[in-house]
N, C-alpha and C positions, 0 to 999 in steps of 0.2 A: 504494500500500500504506500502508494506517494505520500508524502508529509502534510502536503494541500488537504488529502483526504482526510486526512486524521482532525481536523482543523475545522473540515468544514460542514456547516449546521445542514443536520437531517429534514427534510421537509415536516415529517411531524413534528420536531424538536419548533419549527418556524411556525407551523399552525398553532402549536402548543401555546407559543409567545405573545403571538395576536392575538390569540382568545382570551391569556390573560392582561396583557393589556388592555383589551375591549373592554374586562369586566371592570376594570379600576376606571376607565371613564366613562361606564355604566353609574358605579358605586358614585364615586366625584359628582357626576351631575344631579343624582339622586337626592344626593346630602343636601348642593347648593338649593336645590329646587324645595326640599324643607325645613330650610335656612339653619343646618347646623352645622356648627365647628367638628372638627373631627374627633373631639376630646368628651362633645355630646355624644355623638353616634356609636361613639366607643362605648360610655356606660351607659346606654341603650340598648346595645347591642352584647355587652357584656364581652367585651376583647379592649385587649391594650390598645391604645391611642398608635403608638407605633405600626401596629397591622393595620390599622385603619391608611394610614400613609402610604406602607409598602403595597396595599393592595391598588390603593389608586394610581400610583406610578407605575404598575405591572411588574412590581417585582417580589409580588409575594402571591402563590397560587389558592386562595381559600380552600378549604374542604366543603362540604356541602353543608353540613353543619353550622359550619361559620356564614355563609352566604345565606340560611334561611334567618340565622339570627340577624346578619345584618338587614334582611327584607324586613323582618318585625320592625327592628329600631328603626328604619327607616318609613315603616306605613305604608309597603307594596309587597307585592307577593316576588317569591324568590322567578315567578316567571315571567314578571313584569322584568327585575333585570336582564334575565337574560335574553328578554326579545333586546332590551337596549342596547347589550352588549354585544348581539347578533347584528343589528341596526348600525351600532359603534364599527363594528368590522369589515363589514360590508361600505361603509363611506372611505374608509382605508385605504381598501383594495383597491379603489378606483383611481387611486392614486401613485398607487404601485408601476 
């Protein structure tokens, strides 16, 4: 295997990134749209203020777990985000 290959990102490893990307400016828009600080939706949601961050920047992958508590704290269902984040990715792409 060339070096290049070793190196370089697997298409699922790429879809993986956009989708968690998508959900963090899924989650992000969500928050502003119910005017709360990330330190709210955190003890709303019952997670560190920290993941609250890492998830909106796309660099932290929730569990499903984590993504229905943050739909409660946030007052949508966990399928509302993810049409957003579906929504979110698909405006991306077209960009691509």
């Amino acid at each position: 295997m060339a070096s290049s290959d070793a190196t370089a990102i697997h298409p699922n490893e790429r879809e993986e990134s956009a989708c968690v990307a998508a959900l963090g400016v899924a989650v992000r828009g969500a928050r502003r749209r119910a005017a709360l600080t990330q330190a709210q939706l955190a003890e709303r949601a019952g997670v560190r203020r920290e993941l609250i961050g890492q998830i909106e920047r796309g660099m932290a992958n929730p569990t499903l777990a984590v993504i229905l508590r943050l739909a409660r704290g946030l007052g949508v269902s966990a399928s509302q985000l993810a049409r957003a984040a579906e929504d979110s990715r698909r405006r991306a792409a077209k960009f691509i």
